[in-house]
Structure formats: structure tokens, C-alpha cells
C-alpha positions as a Markdown table, in Angstrom:
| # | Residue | x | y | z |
|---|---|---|---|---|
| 1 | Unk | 112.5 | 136.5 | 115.0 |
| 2 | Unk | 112.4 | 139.6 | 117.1 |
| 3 | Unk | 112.7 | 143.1 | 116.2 |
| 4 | Unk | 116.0 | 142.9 | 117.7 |
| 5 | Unk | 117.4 | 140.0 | 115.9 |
| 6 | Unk | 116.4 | 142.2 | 112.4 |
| 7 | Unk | 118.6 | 145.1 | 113.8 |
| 8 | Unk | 121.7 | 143.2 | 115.1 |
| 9 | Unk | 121.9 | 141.8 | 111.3 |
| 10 | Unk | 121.6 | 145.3 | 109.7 |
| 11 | Unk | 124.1 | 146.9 | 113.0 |
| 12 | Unk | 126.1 | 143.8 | 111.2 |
| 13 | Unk | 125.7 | 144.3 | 107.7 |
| 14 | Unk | 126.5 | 147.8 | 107.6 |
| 15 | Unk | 130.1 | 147.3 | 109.7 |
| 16 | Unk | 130.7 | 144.3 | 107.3 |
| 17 | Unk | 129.2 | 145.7 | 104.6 |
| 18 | Unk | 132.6 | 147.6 | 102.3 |
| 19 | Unk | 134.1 | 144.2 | 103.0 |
| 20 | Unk | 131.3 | 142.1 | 101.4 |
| 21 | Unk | 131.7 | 144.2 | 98.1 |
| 22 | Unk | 135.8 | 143.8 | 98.5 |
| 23 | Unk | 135.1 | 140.1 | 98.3 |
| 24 | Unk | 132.3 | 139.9 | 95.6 |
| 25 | Unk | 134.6 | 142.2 | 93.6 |
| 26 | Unk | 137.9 | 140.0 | 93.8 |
| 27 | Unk | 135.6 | 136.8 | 92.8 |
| 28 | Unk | 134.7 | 138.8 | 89.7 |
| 29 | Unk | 138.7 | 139.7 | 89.2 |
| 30 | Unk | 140.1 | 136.4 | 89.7 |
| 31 | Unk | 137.9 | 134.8 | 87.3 |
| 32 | Unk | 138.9 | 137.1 | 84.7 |
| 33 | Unk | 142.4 | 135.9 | 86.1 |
| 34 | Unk | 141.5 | 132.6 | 85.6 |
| 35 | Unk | 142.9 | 129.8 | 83.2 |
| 36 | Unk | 140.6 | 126.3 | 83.2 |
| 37 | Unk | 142.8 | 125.0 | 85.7 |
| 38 | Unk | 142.3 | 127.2 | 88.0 |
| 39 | Unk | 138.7 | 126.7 | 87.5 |
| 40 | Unk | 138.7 | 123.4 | 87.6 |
| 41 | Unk | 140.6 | 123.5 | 91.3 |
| 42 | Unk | 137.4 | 126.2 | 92.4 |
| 43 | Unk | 134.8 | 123.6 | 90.6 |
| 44 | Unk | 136.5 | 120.7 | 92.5 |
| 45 | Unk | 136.3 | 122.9 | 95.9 |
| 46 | Unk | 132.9 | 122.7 | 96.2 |
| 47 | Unk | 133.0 | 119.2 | 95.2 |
| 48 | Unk | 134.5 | 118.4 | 98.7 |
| 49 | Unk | 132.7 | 121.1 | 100.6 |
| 50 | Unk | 129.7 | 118.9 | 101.1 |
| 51 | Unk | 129.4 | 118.1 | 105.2 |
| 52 | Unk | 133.0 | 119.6 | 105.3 |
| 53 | Unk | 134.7 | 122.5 | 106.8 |
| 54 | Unk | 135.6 | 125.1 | 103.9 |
| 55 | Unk | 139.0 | 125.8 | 105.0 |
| 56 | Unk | 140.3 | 122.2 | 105.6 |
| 57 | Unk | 138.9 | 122.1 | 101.8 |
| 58 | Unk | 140.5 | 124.9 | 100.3 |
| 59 | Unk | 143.6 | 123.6 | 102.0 |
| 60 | Unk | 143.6 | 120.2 | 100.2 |
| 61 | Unk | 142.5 | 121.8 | 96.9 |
| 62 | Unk | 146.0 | 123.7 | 97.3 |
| 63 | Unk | 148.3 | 120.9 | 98.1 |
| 64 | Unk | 146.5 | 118.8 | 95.0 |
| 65 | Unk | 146.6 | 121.4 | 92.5 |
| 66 | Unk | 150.3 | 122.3 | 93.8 |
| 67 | Unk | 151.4 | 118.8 | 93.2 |
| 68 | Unk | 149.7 | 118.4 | 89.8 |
| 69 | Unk | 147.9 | 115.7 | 91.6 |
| 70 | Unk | 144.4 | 117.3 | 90.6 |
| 71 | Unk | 145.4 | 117.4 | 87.2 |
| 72 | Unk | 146.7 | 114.4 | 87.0 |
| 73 | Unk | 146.1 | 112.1 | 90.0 |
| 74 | Unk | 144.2 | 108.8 | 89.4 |
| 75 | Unk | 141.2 | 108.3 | 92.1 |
| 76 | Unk | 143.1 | 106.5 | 94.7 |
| 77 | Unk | 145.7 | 108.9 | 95.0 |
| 78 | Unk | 143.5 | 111.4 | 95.2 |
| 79 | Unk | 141.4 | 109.3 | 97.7 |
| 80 | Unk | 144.6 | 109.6 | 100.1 |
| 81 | Unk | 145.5 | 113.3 | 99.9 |
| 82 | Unk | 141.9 | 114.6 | 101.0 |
| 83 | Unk | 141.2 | 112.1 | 104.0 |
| 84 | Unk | 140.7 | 115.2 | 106.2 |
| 85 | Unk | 137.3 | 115.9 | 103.8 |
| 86 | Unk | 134.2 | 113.5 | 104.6 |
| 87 | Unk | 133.5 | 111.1 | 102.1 |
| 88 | Unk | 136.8 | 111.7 | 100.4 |
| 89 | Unk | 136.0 | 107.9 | 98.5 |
| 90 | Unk | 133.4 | 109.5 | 96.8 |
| 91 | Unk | 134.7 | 112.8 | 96.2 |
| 92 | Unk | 138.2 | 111.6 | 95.0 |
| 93 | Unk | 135.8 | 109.7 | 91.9 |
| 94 | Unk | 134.2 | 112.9 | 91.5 |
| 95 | Unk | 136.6 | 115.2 | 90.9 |
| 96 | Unk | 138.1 | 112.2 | 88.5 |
| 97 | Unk | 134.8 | 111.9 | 86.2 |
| 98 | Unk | 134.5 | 115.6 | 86.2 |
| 99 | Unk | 138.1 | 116.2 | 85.0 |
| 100 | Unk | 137.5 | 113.9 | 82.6 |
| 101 | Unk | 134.5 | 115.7 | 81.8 |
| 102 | Unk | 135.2 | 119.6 | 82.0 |
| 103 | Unk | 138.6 | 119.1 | 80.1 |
| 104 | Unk | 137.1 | 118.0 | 77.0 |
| 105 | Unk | 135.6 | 121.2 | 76.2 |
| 106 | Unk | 137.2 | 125.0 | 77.0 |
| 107 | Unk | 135.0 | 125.3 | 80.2 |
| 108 | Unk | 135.9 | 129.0 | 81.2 |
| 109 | Unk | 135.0 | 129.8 | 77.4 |
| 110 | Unk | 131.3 | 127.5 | 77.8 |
| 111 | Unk | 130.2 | 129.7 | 81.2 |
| 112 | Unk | 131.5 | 132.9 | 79.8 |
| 113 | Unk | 129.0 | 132.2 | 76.7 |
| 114 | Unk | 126.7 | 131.3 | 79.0 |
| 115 | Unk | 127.1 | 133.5 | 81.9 |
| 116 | Unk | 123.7 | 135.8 | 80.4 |
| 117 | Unk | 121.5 | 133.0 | 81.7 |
| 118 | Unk | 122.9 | 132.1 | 85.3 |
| 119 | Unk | 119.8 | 129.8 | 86.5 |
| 120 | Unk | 120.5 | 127.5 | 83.3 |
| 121 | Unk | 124.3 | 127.4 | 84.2 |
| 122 | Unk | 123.1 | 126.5 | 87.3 |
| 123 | Unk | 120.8 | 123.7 | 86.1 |
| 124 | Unk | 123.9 | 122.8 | 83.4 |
| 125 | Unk | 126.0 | 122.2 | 86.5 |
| 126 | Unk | 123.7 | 120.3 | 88.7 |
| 127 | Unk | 123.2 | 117.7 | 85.7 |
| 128 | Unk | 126.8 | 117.3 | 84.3 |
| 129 | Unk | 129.4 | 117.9 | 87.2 |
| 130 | Unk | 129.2 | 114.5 | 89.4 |
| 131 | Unk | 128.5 | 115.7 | 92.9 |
| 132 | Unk | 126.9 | 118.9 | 92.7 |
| 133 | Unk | 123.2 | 119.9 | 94.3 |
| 134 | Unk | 122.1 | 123.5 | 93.7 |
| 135 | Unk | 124.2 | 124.5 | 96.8 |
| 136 | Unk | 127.7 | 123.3 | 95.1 |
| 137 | Unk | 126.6 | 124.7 | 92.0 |
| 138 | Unk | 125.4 | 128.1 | 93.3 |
| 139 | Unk | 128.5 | 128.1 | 95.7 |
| 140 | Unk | 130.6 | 127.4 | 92.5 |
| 141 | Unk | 129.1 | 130.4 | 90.5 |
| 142 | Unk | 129.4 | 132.9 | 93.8 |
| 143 | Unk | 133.2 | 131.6 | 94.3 |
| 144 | Unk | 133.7 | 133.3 | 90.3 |
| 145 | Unk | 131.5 | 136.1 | 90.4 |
| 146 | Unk | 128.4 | 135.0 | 89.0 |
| 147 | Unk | 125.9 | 134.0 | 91.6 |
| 148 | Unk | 124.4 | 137.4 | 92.3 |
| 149 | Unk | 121.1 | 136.5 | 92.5 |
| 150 | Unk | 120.6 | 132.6 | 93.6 |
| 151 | Unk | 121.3 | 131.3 | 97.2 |
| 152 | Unk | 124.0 | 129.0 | 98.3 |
| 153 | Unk | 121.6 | 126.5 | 101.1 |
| 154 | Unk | 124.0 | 125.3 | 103.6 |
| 155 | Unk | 123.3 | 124.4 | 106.7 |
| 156 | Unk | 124.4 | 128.2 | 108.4 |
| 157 | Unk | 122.1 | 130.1 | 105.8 |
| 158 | Unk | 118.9 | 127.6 | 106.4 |
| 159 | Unk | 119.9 | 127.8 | 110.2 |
| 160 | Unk | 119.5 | 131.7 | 110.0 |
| 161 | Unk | 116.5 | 131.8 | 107.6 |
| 162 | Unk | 114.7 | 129.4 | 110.2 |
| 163 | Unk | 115.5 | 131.8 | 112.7 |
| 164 | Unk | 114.4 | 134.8 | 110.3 |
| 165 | Unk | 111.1 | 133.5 | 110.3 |
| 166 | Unk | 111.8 | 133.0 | 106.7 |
| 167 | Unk | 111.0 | 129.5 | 107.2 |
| 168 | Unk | 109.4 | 127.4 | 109.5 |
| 169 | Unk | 111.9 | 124.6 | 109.7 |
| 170 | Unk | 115.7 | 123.3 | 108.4 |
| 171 | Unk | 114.3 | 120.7 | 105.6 |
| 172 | Unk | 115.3 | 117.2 | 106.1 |
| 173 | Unk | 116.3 | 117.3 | 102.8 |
| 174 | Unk | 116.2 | 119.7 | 99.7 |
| 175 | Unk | 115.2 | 118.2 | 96.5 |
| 176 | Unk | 115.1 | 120.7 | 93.6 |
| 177 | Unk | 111.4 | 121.8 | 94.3 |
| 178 | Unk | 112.0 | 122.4 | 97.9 |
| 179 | Unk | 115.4 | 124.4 | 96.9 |
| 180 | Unk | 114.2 | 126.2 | 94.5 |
| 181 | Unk | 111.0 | 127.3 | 96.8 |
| 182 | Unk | 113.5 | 128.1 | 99.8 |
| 183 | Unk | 115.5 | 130.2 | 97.9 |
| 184 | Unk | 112.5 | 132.6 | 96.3 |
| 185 | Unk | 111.5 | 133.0 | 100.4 |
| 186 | Unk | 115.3 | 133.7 | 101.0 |
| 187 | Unk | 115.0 | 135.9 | 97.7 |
| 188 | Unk | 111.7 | 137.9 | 99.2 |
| 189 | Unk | 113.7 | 137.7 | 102.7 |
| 190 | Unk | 116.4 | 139.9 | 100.8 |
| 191 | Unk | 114.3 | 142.2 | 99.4 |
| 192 | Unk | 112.2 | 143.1 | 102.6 |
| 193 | Unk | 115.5 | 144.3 | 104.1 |
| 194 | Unk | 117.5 | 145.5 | 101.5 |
| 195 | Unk | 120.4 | 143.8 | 101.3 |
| 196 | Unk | 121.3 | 142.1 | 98.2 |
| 197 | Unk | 121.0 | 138.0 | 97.8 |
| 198 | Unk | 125.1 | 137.8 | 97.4 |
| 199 | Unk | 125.6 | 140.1 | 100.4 |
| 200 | Unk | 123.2 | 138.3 | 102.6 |
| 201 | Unk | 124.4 | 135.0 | 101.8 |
| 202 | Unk | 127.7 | 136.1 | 103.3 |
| 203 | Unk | 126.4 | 138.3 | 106.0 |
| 204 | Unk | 124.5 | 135.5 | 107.0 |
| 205 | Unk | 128.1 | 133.2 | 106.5 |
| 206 | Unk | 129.6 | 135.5 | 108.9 |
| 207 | Unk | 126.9 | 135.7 | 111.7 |
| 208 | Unk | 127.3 | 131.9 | 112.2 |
| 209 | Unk | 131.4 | 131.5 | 111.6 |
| 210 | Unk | 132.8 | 135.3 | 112.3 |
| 211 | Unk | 135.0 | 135.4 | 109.1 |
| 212 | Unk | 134.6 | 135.8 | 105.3 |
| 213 | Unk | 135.7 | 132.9 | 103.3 |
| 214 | Unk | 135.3 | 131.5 | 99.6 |
């Protein structure tokens, strides 16, 4: 990292900066907005977002959810309306077993109650919801407001911390331990330069794709 690298993300961060807090703020909004449907379709999301582009994602959350299909859609029908997402055969079963799942209890009602103690959720989601690392999970709990303070370790955000010099290399793969140590130098990273963990994640978003997304 050069001195120059550091200033071309804060020249960055301060243009993008009222924009950031726009789109934190209307996460936190919508989820007060939000029935268990409409969670379930942002839980399901970042079930396909794994290897995927975000867009072509959100896209084929919106025709399911518009068709009832992710409501009510067996796996193989499900299978054949997201074959733009990789690994749609898995996916397809995951969003299955974690309807199945969620809809048994009053989910926006559970994360409220437990929305004092967000690195639990976290944990809570990583163990029940088939499909989701700590990324899905964190990405999850940014996408309704909640993920203030944990990182969401895709490949753009490790890109950028490697170039950061907050770490030495992109990990060939990140088991809890190795998340969870990645994301207390990203967490360290933040507060060196002052930008909060939720801004940085999408300033960092932005540097690599030029746009704001979910």
C-alpha cells in the first residue's frame, strides 16, 4: 500500500460518503418494513450470492418471490428458475430446507429479540440456515440493518485488504478461525482510518464494482 492508495480511498469515501449512510439507513427502514416473507426472499439472496454476481441474484429472487415460487416451489422448480446462479442444484435445496426451517417459527420476531447480541445472530445463522458461511450471514444482517460492526469477506473486500496491507494474502479458504481473525485486522484496518466497518465494507464494494448494491 502506498501513501497514495490510502488517500484515493478517503478522496473516495468522502464523495461517496452521504450515499453510504442513504443506503445503511434504507436497510434499517425496510426491515422495519418487512413481513417474514420478505425476509425470507433477503435470507434466500445471499443463499445464491455465493461465486455469483449480486444482481443476476437479486433478479431471480424477484421473479421467484413474484411468482410465489419461493414460497411455495418444490426444489426442482426452483432448480430451473435460478440456472443463471452457480450451483443453482444446491442452492435450489437450500432455500427449500431453510423455508422449511425459518417458517416454523416468526423469524423477524427471533432476530429482533435477538438483534442486542449480533455476533451470536451471526453464529445462530451460520449453524441453522443451510448454506451460509460468516460472509452470507454477515451479508444477511448488513442487507437489514444489523451488521454494523462485522465484515462481509468476499472476494472484492479480501482483494482490497490484501492490497491495504491489511493482509498478506487472499486465504485459500476461510474457516471460522481464519474469518474471524481477518475480520478483527479489517476491524483495526477501520479504525486506523476512521471510517466505520459498514461504510468500509461498501466503500471498499464500490472501489472494485463502481456502484452500491444490496
Amino acid at each position: 500500500m502506498t501513501e497514495n492508495d490510502l488517500n484515493d480511498l478517503k478522496r473516495t469515501y468522502k464523495n461517496i460518503k452521504p450515499d453510504i449512510i442513504e443506503r445503511l439507513k434504507l436497510f434499517r427502514e425496510n426491515f422495519s418494513k418487512m413481513d417474514n416473507n420478505d425476509i425470507f426472499a433477503e435470507l434466500s439472496f445471499c443463499t445464491l450470492t455465493p461465486q455469483s454476481k449480486a444482481k443476476s441474484c437479486w433478479k431471480c429472487i424477484e421473479s421467484i418471490r413474484d411468482s410465489r415460487m419461493l414460497y411455495e416451489g418444490c426444489a426442482d422448480e426452483l432448480r430451473n428458475s435460478i440456472k443463471g446462479v452457480r450451483f443453482h442444484n444446491n442452492k435450489s435445496a437450500y432455500i427449500v430446507h431453510n423455508r422449511d426451517f425459518v417458517f416454523k417459527m416468526d423469524f423477524k420476531k427471533f432476530i429482533i429479540e435477538n438483534s442486542h447480541d449480533i455476533i451470536n445472530l451471526r453464529k445462530w445463522l451460520v449453524d441453522n440456515i443451510k448454506g451460509y458461511s460468516y460472509k452470507e450471514a454477515g451479508h444477511f444482517l448488513r442487507n437489514i440493518g444489523l451488521g454494523s460492526e462485522i465484515a462481509i469477506l468476499d472476494r472484492h473486500i479480501l482483494k482490497n485488504l490484501v492490497l491495504f496491507g491489511v493482509i498478506d494474502e487472499i486465504p485459500k479458504s476461510l474457516n471460522e478461525k481464519k474469518y474471524l481473525e481477518t475480520e478483527a485486522k479489517m476491524s483495526s484496518f477501520s479504525k486506523r482510518i476512521k471510517i466505520p466497518m459498514d461504510h468500509l465494507d461498501i466503500l471498499l464494494w464500490y472501489k472494485q464494482t463502481g456502484e452500491i448494491f444490496k
